[in-house]
C-alpha beads as a LAMMPS data file, in Angstrom:
LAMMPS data file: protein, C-alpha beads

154 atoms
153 bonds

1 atom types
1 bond types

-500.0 500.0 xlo xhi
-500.0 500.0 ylo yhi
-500.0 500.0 zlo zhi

Masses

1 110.0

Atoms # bond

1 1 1 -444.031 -211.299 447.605
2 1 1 -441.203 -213.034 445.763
3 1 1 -441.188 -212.550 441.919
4 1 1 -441.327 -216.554 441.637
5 1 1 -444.769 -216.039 443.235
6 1 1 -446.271 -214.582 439.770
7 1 1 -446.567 -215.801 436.644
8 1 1 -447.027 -214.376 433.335
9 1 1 -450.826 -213.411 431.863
10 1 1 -450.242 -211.675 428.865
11 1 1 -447.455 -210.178 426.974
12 1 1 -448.358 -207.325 423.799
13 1 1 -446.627 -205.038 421.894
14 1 1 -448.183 -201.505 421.383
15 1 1 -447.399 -199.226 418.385
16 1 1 -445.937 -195.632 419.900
17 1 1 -449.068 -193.925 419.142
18 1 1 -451.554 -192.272 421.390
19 1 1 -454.360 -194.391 420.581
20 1 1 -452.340 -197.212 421.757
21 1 1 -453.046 -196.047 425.646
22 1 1 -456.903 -197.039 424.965
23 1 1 -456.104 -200.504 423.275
24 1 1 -453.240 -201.309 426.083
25 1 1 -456.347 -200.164 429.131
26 1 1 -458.434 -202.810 427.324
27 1 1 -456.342 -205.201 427.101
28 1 1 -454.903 -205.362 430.626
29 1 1 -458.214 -204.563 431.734
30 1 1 -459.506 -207.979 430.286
31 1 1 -456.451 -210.085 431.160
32 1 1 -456.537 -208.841 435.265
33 1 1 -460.201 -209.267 435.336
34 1 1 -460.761 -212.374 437.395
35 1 1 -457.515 -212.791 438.499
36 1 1 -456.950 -209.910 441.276
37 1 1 -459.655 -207.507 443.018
38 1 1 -461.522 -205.086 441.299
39 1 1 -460.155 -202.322 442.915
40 1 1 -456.408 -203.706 442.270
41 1 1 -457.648 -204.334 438.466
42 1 1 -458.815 -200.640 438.263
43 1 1 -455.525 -199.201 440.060
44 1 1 -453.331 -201.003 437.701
45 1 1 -454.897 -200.416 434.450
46 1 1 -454.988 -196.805 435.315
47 1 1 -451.047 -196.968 436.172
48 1 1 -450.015 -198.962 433.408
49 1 1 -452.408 -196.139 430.800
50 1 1 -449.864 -193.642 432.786
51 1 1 -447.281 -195.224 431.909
52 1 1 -447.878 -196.366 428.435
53 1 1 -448.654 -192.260 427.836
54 1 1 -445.386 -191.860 429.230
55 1 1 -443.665 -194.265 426.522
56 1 1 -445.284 -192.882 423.708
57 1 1 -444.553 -188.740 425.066
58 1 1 -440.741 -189.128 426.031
59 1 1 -439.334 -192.292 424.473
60 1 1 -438.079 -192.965 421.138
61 1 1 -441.037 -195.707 421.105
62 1 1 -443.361 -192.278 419.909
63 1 1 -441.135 -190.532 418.356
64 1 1 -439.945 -192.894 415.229
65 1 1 -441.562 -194.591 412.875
66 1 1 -442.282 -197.821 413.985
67 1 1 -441.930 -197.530 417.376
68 1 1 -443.388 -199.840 419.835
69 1 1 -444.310 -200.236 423.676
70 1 1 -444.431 -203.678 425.168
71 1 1 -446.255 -204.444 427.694
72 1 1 -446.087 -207.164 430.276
73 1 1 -448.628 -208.645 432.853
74 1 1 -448.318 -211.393 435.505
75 1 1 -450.565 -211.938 438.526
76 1 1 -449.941 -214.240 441.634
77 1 1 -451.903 -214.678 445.149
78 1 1 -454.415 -211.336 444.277
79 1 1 -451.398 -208.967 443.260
80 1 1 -450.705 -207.324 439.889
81 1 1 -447.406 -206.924 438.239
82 1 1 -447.067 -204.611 435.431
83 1 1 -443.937 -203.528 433.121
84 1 1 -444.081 -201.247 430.171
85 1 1 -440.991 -201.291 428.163
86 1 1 -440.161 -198.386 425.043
87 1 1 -437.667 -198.007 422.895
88 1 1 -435.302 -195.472 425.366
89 1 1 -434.531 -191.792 425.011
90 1 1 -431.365 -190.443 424.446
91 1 1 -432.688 -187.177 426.406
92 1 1 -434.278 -188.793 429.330
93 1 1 -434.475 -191.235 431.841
94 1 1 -437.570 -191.935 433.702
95 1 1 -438.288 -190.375 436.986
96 1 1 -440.343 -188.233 439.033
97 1 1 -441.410 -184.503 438.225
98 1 1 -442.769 -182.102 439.866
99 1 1 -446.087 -181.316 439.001
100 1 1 -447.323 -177.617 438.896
101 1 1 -451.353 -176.934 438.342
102 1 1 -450.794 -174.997 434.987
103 1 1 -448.404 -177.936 433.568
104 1 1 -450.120 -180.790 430.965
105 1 1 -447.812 -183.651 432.823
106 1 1 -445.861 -184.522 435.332
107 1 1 -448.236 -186.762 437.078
108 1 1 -447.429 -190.103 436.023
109 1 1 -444.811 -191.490 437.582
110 1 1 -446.003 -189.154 440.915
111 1 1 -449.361 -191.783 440.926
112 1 1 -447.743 -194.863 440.041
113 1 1 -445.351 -193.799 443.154
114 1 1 -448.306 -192.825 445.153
115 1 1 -450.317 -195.718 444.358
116 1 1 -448.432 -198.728 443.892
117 1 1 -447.147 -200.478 446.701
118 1 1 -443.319 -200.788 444.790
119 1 1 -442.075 -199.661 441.260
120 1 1 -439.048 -198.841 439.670
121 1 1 -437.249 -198.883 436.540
122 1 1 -433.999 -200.147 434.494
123 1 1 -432.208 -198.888 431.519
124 1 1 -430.566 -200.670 428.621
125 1 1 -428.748 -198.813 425.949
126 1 1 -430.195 -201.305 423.546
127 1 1 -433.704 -202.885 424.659
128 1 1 -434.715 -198.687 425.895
129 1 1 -436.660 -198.126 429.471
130 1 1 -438.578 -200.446 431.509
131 1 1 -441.287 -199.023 433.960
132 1 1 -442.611 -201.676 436.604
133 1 1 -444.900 -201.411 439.474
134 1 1 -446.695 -204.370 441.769
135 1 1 -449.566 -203.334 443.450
136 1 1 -452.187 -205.740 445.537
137 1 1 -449.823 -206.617 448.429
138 1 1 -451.104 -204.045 450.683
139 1 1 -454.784 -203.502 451.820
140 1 1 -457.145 -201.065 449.889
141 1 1 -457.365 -198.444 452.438
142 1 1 -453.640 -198.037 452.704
143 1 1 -453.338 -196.830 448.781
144 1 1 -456.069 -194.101 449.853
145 1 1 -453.859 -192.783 453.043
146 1 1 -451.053 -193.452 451.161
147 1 1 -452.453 -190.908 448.303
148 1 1 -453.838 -188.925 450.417
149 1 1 -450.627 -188.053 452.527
150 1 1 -449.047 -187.897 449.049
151 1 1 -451.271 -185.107 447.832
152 1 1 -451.601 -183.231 451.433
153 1 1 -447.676 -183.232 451.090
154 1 1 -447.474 -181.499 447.815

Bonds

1 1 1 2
2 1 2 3
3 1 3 4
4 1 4 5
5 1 5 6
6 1 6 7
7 1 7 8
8 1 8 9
9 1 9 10
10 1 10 11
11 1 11 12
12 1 12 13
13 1 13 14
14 1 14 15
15 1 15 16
16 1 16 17
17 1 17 18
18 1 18 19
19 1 19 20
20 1 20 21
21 1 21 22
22 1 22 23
23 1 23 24
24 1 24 25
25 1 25 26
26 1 26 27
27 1 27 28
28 1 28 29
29 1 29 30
30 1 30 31
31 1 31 32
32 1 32 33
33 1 33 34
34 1 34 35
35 1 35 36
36 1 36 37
37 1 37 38
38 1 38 39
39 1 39 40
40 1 40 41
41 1 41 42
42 1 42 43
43 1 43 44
44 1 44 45
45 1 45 46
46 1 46 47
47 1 47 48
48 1 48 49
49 1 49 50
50 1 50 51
51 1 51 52
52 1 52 53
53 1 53 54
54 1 54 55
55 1 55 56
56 1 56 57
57 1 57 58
58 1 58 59
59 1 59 60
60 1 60 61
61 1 61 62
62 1 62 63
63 1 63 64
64 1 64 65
65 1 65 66
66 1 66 67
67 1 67 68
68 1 68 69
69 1 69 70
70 1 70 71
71 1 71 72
72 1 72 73
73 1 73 74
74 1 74 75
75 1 75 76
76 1 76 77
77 1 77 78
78 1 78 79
79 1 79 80
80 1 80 81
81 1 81 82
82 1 82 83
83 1 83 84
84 1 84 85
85 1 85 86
86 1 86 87
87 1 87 88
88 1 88 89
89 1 89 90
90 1 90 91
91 1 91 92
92 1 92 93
93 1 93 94
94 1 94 95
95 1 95 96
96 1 96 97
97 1 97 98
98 1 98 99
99 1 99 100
100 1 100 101
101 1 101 102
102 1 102 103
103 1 103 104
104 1 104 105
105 1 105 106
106 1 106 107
107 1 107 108
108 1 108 109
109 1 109 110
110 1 110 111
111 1 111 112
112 1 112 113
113 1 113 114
114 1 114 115
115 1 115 116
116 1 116 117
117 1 117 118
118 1 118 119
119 1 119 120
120 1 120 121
121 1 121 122
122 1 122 123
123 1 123 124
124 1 124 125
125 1 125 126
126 1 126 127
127 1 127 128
128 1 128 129
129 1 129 130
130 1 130 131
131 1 131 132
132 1 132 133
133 1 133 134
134 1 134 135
135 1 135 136
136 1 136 137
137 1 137 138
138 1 138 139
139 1 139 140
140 1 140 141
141 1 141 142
142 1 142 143
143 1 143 144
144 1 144 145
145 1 145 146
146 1 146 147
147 1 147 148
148 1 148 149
149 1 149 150
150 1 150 151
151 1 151 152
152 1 152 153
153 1 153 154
């Protein structure tokens, strides 16, 4: 699906708190609702909480005062587009960890990889990290084999 396909439902900025992954799950939650399938709504408010957590843990957006996260939303023909955008890290870019069953993370960026049908992210030196992922292009039962031969794999 071509980007031109979507268009915008909601833009909101986030302070870099915790509590901010709550308010940012009810907001997308309401803006998706009616505008892609349930189970697509679900999926990407549960990615975009992942990756809001992520903003707030390893980006400058939760570690300064007055840090922010950004969120943007845009729907189109029953998919979901997400981006979550922080305030960069001087230590980190975002990617993939491996998980281990005693760690507290690592499992983020592992779902929205399992789960969403494409993702990815940019870096600017000024604007910080943005985190996207599209999800609703491919049928429901592919994101279950596609987690599922994600997690057997691990």
């Amino acid at each position: 699906m071509a980007d031109q396909d979507l268009h915008s439902v909601g833009q909101a900025d986030f302070a870099g708190q915790a509590v901010s992954v709550g308010a940012a799950r009810v907001w997308a939650n309401g803006l998706l609702d009616g505008h892609v399938a349930d189970d697509v709504r679900e999926s990407a408010v549960l990615l975009l909480s992942e990756l809001v957590t992520n903003a707030v843990i390893h980006s400058e957006s939760g570690r300064r005062p007055g840090g922010q996260v950004t969120v943007f939303l845009a729907v189109g023909d029953g998919t979901a587009y997400c981006e979550v955008i922080d305030d960069g890290s001087d230590t980190s870019v975002p990617g993939i960890r491996e998980a281990t069953l005693e760690g507290d993370g690592g499992r983020g960026l592992w779902m929205v990889n399992a789960m969403a049908d494409a993702w990815g992210f940019h870096h600017d030196d000024e604007a910080g990290n943005a985190v996207w992922f599209r999800m609703g292009t491919r049928p429901a039962m592919a994101h279950a084999v596609s987690c599922s031969n994600a997690a057997a794999a691990s």
